[in-house]
C-alpha positions in Angstrom: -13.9 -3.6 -11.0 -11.8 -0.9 -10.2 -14.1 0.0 -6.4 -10.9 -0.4 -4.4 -8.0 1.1 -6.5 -8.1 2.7 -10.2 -6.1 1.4 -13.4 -5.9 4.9 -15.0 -2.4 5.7 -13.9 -1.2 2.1 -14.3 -2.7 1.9 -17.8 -0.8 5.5 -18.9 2.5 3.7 -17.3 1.6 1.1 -19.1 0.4 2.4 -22.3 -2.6 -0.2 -22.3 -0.3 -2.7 -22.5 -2.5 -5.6 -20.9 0.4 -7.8 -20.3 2.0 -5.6 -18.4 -1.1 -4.1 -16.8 -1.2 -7.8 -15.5 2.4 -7.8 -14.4 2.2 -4.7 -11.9 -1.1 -6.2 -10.8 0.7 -9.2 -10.0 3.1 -7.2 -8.6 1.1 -5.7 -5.9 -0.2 -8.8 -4.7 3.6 -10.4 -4.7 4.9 -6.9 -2.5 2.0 -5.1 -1.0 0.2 -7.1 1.5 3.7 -8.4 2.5 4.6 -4.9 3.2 1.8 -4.0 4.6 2.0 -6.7 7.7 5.6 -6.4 8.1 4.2 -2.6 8.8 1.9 -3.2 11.3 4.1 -5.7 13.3 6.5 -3.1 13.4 4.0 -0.1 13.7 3.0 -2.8 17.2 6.2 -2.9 18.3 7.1 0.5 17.8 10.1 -0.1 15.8 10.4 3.2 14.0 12.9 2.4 11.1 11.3 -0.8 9.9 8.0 1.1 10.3 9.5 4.0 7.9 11.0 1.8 5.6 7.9 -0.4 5.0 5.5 2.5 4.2 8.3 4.1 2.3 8.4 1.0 0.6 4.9 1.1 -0.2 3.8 4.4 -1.6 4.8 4.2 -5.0 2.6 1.2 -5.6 -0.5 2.5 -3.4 0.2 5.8 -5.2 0.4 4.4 -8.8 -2.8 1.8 -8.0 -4.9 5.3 -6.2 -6.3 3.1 -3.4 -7.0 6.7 -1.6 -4.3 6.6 1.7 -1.4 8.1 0.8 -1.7 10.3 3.1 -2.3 7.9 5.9 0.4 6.2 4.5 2.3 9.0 4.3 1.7 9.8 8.7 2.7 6.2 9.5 5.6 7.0 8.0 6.6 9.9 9.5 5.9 8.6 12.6 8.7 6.0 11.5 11.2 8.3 10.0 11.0 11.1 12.7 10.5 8.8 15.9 7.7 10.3 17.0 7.3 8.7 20.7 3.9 9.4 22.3 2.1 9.8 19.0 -0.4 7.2 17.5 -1.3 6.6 14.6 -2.9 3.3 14.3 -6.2 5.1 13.1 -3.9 6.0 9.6 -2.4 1.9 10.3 -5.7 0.6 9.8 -7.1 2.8 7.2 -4.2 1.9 5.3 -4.2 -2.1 6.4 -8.3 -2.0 5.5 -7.4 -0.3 1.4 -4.4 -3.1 0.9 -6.7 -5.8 1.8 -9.6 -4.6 -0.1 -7.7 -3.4 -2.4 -5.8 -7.1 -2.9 -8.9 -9.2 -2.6 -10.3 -6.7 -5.7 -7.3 -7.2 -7.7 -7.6 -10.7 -7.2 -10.7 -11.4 -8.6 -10.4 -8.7 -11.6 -7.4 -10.6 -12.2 -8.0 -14.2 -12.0 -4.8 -14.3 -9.8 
């Protein structure tokens, strides 16, 4: 439990509340991995504002859940946001891609969800 991503901000949020704990774990699965293909389609097909508003989208929760790539996160998106033609950053893509899916599978099992 808790390899991929930490509970320790998501259990101050939630002020041990264990339903609720459940609920944003839920709600990563629901939104995250979701996000996080609609960001590497659009990362692939260089569509910068879909690209920006998909990891924009996403930092809060990879942020609250500490999977360790904001700052990956966080290039993707300005790549996104300021266009940056010529400039890859599908090394930070998959670093992110890899935490969300390990971080997901983990969340499944610790959750029975």
């Amino acid at each position: 439990m808790e390899q991929h991503y930490k509970l320790s901000r998501v259990r101050e949020l939630a002020d041990n509340d264990m339903d609720f704990i459940q609920t944003l774990a839920e709600a990563f699965l629901e939104e995250v991995p979701v996000d996080a293909e609609r960001l590497k389609k659009a990362v692939a097909e260089e569509d910068y504002y879909n690209t920006y508003q998909a990891a924009h989208k996403m930092k809060p929760t990879i942020d609250l859940f500490e999977l360790g790539v904001l700052q990956d996160l966080i290039v993707v998106q300005d790549w996104g946001k300021f266009e940056k033609v010529g400039e890859d950053c599908s090394n930070e893509l998959e670093i992110v891609l890899a935490a969300v899916e390990k971080a997901s599978a983990e969340l499944k099992e610790d959750f029975n969800l």
